[in-house]
DRENMILUM-630141 format. One record per residue (C-alpha): residue number from 1; residue in three letters; x, y, z. Coordinates in steps of 0.02 Angstrom, whole numbers. Example, Ala and Ser with C-alpha at 12.3 -4.5 7.8 and 13.67 -1.06 7.14 Angstrom:
2
{1; 'ALA'; {615; -225; 390}}
{2; 'SER'; {684; -53; 357}}
***
This chain:
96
{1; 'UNK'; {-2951; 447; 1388}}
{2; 'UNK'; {-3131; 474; 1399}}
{3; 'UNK'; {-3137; 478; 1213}}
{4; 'UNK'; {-3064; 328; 1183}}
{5; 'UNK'; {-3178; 226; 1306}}
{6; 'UNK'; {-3331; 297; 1235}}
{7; 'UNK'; {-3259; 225; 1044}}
{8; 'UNK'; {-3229; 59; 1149}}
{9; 'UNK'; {-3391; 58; 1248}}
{10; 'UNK'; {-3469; 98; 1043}}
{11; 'UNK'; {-3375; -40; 948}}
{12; 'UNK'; {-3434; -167; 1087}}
{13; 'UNK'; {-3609; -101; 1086}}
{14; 'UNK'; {-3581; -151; 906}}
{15; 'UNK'; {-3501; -310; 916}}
{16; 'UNK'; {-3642; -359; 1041}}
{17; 'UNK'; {-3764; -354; 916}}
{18; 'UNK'; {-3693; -428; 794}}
{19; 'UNK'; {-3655; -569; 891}}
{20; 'UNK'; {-3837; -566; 941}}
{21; 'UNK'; {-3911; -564; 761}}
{22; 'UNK'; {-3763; -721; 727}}
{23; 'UNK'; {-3828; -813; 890}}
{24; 'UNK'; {-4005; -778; 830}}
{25; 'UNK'; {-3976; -855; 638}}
{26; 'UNK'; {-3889; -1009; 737}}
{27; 'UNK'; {-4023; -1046; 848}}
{28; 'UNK'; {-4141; -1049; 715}}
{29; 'UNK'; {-3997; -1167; 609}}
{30; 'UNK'; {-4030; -1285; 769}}
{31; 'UNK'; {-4188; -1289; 755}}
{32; 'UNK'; {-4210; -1347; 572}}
{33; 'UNK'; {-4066; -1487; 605}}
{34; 'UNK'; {-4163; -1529; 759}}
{35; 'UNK'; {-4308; -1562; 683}}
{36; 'UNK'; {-4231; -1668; 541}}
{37; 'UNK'; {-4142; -1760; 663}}
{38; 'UNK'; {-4320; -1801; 753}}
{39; 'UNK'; {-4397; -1840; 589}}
{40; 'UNK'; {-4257; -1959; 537}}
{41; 'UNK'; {-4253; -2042; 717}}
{42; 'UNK'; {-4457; -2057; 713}}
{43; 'UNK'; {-4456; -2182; 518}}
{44; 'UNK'; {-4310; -2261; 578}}
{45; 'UNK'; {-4426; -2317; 730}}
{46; 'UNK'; {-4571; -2357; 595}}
{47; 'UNK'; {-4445; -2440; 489}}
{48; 'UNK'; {-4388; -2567; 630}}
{49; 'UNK'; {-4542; -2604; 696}}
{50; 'UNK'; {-4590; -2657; 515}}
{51; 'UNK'; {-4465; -2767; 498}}
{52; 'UNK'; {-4468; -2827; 676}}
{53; 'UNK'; {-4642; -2884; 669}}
{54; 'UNK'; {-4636; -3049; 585}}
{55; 'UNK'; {-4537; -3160; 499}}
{56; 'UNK'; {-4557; -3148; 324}}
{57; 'UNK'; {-4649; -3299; 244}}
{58; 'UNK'; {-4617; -3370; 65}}
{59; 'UNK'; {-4760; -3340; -45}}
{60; 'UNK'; {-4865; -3514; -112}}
{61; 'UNK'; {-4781; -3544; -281}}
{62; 'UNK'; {-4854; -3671; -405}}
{63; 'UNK'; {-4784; -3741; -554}}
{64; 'UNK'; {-4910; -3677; -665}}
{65; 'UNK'; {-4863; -3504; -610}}
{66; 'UNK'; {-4716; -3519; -708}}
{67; 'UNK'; {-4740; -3634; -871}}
{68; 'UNK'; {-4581; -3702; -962}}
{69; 'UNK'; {-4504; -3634; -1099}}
{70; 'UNK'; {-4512; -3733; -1287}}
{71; 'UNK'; {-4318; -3740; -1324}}
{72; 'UNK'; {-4356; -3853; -1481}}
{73; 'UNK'; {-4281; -3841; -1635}}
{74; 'UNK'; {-4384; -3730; -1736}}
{75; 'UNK'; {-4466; -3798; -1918}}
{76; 'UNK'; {-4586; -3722; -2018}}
{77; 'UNK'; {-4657; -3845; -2085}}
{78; 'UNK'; {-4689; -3976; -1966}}
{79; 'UNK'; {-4764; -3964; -1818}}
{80; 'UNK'; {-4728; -4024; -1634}}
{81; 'UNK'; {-4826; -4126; -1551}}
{82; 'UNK'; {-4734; -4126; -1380}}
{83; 'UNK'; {-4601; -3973; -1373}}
{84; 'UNK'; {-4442; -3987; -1261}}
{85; 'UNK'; {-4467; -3891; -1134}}
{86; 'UNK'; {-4335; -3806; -1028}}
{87; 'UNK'; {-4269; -3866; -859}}
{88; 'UNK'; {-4230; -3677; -802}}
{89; 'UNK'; {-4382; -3678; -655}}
{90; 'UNK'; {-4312; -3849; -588}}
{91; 'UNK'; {-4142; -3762; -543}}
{92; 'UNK'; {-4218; -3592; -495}}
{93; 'UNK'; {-4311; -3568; -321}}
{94; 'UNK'; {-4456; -3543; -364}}
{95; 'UNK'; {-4494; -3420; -204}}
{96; 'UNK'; {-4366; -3311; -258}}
***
């Protein structure tokens, strides 16, 4: 009897430390997530304040940043005075 305890009492000794090395490698597991976790939380923060902080405001467009396109027929050999130009910038929002 006392022979079999002592190969009981052994194979828990061993058991306990593998269990102990496994807890170890887990903890450390926990601590990498953790950290991500923290990271992740912390530019989410950054990220909402951002966007929280003011309403965003149309930039100042002017016509003349956008000049209309010729769509006349093209001729070599004469020569337009006044092209057509294209009505594309009159649909189009301009702050877009």
């Amino acid at each position: 009897m006392r022979k079999v305890i002592g190969i009981l009492v052994i194979i828990l000794f061993l058991l306990s430390i593998g269990a102990l090395i496994l807890g170890n490698q887990l903890f450390g597991k926990r601590e990498l997530l953790k950290g991500r976790t923290q990271k992740l939380e912390k530019t989410i923060d950054k990220l909402a304040s951002l966007i929280e902080a003011d309403a965003p405001v149309a930039p100042e467009v002017k016509p003349e940043d956008f000049p209309a396109k010729d769509i006349s027929p093209y001729n070599k050999a004469e020569v337009i005075e006044k092209p057509d130009p294209s009505k594309f910038w009159e649909k189009y929002k301009r702050y877009l």
